[in-house]
C-alpha positions in Angstrom: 12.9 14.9 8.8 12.5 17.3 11.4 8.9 17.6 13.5 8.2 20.6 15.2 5.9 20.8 18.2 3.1 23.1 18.4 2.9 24.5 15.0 -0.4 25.0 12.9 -0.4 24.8 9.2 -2.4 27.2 6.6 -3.0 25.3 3.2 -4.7 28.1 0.8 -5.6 27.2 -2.9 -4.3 23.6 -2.6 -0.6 24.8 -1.4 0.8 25.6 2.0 0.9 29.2 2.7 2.2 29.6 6.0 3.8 27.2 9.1 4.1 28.6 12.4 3.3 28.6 16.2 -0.7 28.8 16.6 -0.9 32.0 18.0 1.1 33.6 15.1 -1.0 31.9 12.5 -4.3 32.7 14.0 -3.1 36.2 13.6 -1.8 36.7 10.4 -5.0 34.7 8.9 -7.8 36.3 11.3 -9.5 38.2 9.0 -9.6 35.2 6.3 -12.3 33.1 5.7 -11.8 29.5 4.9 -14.5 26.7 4.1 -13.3 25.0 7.0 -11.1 25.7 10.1 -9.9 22.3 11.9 -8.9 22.0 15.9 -6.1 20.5 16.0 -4.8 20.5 19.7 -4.0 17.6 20.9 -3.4 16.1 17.5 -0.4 16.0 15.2 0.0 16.9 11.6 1.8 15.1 9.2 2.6 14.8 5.7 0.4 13.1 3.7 2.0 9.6 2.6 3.3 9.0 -0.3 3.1 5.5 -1.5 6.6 4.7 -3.7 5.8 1.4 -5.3 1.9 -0.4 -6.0 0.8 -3.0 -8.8 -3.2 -1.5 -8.5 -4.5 -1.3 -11.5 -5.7 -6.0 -12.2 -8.3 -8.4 -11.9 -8.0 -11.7 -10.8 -7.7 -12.3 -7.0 -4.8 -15.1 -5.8 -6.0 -16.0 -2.2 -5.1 -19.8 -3.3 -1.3 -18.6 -4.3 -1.1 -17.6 -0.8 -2.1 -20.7 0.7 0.9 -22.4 -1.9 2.8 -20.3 -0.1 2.3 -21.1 3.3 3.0 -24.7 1.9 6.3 -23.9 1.4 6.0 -22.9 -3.2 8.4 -20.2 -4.2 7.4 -17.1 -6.2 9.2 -18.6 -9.1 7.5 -22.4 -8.3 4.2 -20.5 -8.5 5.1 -17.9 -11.5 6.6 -21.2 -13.6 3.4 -23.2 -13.0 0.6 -21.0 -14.4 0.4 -18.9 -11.7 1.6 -15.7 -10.4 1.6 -12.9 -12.8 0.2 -14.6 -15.8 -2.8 -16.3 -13.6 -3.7 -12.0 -13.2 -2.4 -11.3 -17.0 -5.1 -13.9 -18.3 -7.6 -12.2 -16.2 -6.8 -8.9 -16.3 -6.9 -8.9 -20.3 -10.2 -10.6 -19.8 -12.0 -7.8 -18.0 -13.6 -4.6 -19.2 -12.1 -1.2 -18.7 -14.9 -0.3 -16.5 -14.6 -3.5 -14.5 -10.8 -2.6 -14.0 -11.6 1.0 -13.4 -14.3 0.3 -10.4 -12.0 -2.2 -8.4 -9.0 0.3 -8.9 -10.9 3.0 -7.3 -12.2 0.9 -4.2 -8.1 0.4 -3.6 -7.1 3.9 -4.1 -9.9 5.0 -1.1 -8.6 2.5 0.8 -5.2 3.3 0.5 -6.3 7.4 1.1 -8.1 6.2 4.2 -4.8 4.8 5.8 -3.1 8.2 5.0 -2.0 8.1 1.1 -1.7 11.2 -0.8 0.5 10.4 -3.7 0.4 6.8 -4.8 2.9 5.4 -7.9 0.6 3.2 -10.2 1.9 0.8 -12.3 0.4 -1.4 -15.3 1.6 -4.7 -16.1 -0.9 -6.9 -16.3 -1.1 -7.0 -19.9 2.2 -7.7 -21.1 0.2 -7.0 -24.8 0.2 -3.1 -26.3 -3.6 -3.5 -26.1 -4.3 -4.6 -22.6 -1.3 -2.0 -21.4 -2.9 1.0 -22.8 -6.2 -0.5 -21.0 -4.6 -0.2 -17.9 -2.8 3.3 -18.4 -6.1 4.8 -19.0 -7.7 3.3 -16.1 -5.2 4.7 -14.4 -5.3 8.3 -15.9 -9.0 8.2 -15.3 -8.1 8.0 -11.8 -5.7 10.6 -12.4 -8.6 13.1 -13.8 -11.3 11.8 -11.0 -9.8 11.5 -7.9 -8.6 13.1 -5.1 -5.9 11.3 -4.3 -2.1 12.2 -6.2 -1.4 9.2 -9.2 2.3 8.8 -10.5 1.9 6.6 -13.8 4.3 3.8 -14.8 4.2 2.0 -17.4 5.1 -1.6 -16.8 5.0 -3.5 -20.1 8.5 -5.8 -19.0 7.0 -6.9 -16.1 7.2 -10.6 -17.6 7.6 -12.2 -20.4 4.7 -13.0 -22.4 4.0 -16.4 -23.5 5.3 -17.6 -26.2 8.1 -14.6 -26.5 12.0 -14.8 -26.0 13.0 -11.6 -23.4 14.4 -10.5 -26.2 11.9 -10.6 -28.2 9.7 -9.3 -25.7 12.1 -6.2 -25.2 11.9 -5.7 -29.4 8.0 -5.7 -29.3 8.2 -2.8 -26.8 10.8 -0.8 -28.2 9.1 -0.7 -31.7 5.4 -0.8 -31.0 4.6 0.4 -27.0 6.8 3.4 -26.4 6.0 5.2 -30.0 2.2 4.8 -29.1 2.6 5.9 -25.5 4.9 8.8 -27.2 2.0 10.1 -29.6 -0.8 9.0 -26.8 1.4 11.5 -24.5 1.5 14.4 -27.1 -1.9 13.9 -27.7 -2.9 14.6 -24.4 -4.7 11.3 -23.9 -2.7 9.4 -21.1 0.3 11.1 -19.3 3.1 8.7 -18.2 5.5 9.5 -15.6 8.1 6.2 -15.3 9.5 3.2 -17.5 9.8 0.1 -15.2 11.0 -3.6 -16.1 11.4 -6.3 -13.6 15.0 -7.0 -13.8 15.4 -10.7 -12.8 16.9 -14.5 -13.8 14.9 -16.0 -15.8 12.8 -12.7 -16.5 14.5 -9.9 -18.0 18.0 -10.2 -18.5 20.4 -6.9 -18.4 20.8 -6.6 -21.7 17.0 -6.7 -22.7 16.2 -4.3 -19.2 18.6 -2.1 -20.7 17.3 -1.8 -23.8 13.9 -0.7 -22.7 14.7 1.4 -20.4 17.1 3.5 -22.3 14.6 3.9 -24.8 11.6 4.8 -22.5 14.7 7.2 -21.4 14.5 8.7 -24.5 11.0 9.5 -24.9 11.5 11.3 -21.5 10.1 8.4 -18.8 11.6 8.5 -15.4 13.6 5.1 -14.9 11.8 3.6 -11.5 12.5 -0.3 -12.0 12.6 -3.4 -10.3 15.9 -4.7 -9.2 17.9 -7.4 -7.7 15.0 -9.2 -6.2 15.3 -12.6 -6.0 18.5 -12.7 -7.4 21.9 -10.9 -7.6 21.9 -9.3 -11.5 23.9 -6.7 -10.6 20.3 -4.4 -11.1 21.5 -1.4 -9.3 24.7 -0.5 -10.9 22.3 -0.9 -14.2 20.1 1.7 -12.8 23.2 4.0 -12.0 24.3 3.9 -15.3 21.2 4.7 -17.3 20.7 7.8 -14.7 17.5 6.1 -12.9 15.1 8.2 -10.5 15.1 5.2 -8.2 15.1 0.9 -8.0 12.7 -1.0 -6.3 13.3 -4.0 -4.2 17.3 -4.6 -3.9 16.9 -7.7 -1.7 20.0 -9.0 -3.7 21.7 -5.9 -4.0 25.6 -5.7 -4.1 27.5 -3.8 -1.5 29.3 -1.8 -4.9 25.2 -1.2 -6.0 24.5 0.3 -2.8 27.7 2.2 -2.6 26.9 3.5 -6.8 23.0 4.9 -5.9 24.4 6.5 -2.9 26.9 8.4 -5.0 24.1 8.6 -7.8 21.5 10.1 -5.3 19.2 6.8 -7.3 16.7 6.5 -4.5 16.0 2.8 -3.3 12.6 1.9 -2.9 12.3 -0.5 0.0 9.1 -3.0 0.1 9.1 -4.7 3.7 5.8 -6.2 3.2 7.3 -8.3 0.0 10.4 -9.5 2.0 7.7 -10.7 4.9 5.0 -12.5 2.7 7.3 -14.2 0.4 9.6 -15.1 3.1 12.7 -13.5 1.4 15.7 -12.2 3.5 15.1 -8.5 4.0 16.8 -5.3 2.2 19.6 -4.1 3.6 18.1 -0.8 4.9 20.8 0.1 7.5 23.6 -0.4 5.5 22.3 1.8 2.4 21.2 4.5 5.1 24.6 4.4 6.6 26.0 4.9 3.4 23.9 7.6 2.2 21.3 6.2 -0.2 17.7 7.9 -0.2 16.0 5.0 1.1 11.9 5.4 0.0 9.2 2.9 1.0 6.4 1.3 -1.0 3.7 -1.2 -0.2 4.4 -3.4 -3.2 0.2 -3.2 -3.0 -0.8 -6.2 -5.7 -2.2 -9.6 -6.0 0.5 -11.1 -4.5 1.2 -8.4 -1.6 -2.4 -7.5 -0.5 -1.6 -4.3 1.9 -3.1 -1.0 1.4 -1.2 0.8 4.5 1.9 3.0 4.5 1.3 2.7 8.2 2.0 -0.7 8.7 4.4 -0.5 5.8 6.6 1.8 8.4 5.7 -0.3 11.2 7.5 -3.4 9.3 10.2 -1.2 8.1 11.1 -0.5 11.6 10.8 -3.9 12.8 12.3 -6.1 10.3 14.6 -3.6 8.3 16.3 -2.0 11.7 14.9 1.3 10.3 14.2 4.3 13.0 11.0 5.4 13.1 11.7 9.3 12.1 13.8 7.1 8.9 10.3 5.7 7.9 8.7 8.7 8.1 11.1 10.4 6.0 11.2 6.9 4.0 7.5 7.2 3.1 6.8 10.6 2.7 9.7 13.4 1.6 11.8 10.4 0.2 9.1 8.3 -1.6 8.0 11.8 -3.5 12.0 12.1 -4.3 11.9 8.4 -5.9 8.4 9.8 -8.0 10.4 13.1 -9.0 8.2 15.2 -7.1 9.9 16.0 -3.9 10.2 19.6 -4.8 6.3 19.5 -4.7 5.0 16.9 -2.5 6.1 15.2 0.6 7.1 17.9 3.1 5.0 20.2 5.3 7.0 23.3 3.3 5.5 26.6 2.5 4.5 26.5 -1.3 4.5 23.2 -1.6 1.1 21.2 -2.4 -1.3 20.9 1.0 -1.3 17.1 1.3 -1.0 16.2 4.9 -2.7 14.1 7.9 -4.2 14.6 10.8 -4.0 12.0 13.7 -5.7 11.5 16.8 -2.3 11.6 19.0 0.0 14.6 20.3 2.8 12.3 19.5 3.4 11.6 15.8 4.9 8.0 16.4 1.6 6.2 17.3 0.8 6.0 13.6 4.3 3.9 13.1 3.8 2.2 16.9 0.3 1.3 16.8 0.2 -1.6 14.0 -3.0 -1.9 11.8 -3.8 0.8 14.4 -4.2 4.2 11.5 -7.8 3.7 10.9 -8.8 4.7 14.7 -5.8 7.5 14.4 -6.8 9.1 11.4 -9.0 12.2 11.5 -8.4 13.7 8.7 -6.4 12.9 5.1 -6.4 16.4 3.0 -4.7 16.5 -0.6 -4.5 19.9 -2.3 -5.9 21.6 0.7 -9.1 19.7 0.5 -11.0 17.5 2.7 -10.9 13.8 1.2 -11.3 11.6 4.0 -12.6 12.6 7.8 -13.1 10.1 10.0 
């Protein structure tokens, strides 16, 4: 990602139409007017962040898991006992669609308020056709409401219910979610961008994880799965196969995986903060960047993985993954709208691409990476399609 120095943007009718040195800018627009004109010396501009991977959409808090696993309990120890994702399942079917929808949109502010323009929102917490479709319309609500850019996933596979076989699990989709999110889709009621199935021992197998996401494939979802987490399932050459936009996690992944998605351009979607709070050896960022995989950041945001900021997302990137800090940049902005499918729109300060960018308090663009937990004093401003959304 290249930064230029001295340059003032121009967003008009929620795109970018014009990039340039100040003077030239002020020129060509002098006899515009604008609803607001913002002083930006001293400052930088930025892209807004996009935010490549979040679970926001549940009810339920697990502040006791984490104290489990400060004690020493696995993610597995906790999901076979109760806990985990079912503890949130049980909850999450429990609560109303209002309920669901209020707490949702408290996240997504604070997630715009550390810089997020375009967030991927996944459901998940249903792991039932009814309780699914709950979420997806919470989250196209959003969509319809808010400021603040929504990619929608649908999540179905993200465990196996109770009671179920994976298999069996993988049937129930196949046959009764994907036709209603097909006519729910042509109907014009909730718009789904991505398929995703958590891809792991014990969880979904290959087999079953191929099965669903072939046929959300085929009812034209994006593949955007999780992969070779916790264990080596051989996730990523999956992913290449079946054409996917991008895989998630690839803690485990093999060096041929890596090697496949660069050739694929599949882009990886690296979660530091899920490495750090479960303790788990960290993706191998600087090999798949050496090799020439589109590495994307997310912040994994759910119950589990309670951070709302691409800022300190970066800032653990950098740290703990050996990325550079223009890497995470590119990582969570141009290259996180890549893994969503919409880099063509989103994710670069271009000219007639959409006007989602930042303003920070800084004439040097790497405080927001350097300064951890520091982005709420740095950002002035946080403008999607042109407009005002957050000013400090």
């Amino acid at each position: 990602m290249r930064v230029g120095n001295r340059l003032d943007g121009c967003p008009r009718d929620g795109f970018i139409k014009a990039i340039g040195p100040a003077d030239a800018i002020q020129k060509q627009f002098s006899e515009e007017t604008f609803e607001e004109r913002i002083d930006c010396s001293g400052k930088c501009i930025l892209p807004g962040l996009v935010d490549a991977h979040t679970h926001p959409v549940w009810a339920g808090e697990r502040v006791h898991e984490f104290a489990m696993k400060l004690a020493g309990a696995t993610y597995m120890d906790i999901h076979q006992a109760g806990g985990g994702i079912n503890f949130t399942v049980e909850r999450t079917r429990q609560a109303s669609e209002e309920e669901l929808y209020s707490s949702f949109q408290q996240r997504l502010g604070c997630m715009m308020r550390a810089g997020t323009t375009l967030v991927e929102c996944k459901s998940g917490y249903g792991l039932n056709l009814e309780t699914e479709l709950k979420m997806l319309r919470v989250i196209e609500r959003a969509r319809q409401e808010l400021d603040i850019g929504i990619s929608a996933t649908y999540c179905g596979a993200h465990s196996v219910p109770k009671g179920k076989t994976a298999s069996e699990a993988a049937d129930d989709i196949i046959k009764n979610h994907l036709p209603r999110l097909k006519e729910l889709g042509r109907n014009g009621e909730i718009h789904v961008d991505n398929i995703d199935v958590f891809c792991e021992k014990d969880v979904f197998d290959l087999d079953s994880t191929r099965r669903i996401l072939q046929s959300g494939k085929d009812i034209g979802l994006q593949i955007n799965f999780h992969g070779d987490e916790l264990h080596p399932m051989k996730a990523a050459e999956l992913g290449v196969e079946l054409g996917a936009q991008a895989i998630s996690h690839l803690e485990e992944v093999s060096d041929e995986g890596i090697a496949a998605m660069a050739s694929a351009r599949c882009s990886a979607v690296l979660l530091p903060t899920t490495a750090y709070m479960l303790r788990l050896k960290q993706p191998r960022a600087r090999k798949m960047l050496d090799e020439g995989v589109i590495v994307a950041l997310g912040s994994d945001f759910n119950p589990n993985a309670y951070c709302f900021s691409m800022p300190m997302v970066m800032h653990l990137a950098c740290v703990n993954m050996r990325m550079s800090m223009p890497e995470a940049l590119a990582a969570a902005t141009i290259n996180a709208a890549y893994a969503l499918g919409k880099s063509h729109t989103q994710g670069s300060l271009e000219v007639g691409k959409q006007g989602d960018l930042i303003i920070i308090n800084s004439p040097r663009w790497e405080h927001l990476i350097y300064q951890f937990g520091g982005h709420h004093e740095l950002i002035d401003y946080v403008i999607a399609k042109g407009k005002v959304i957050y000013k400090k």
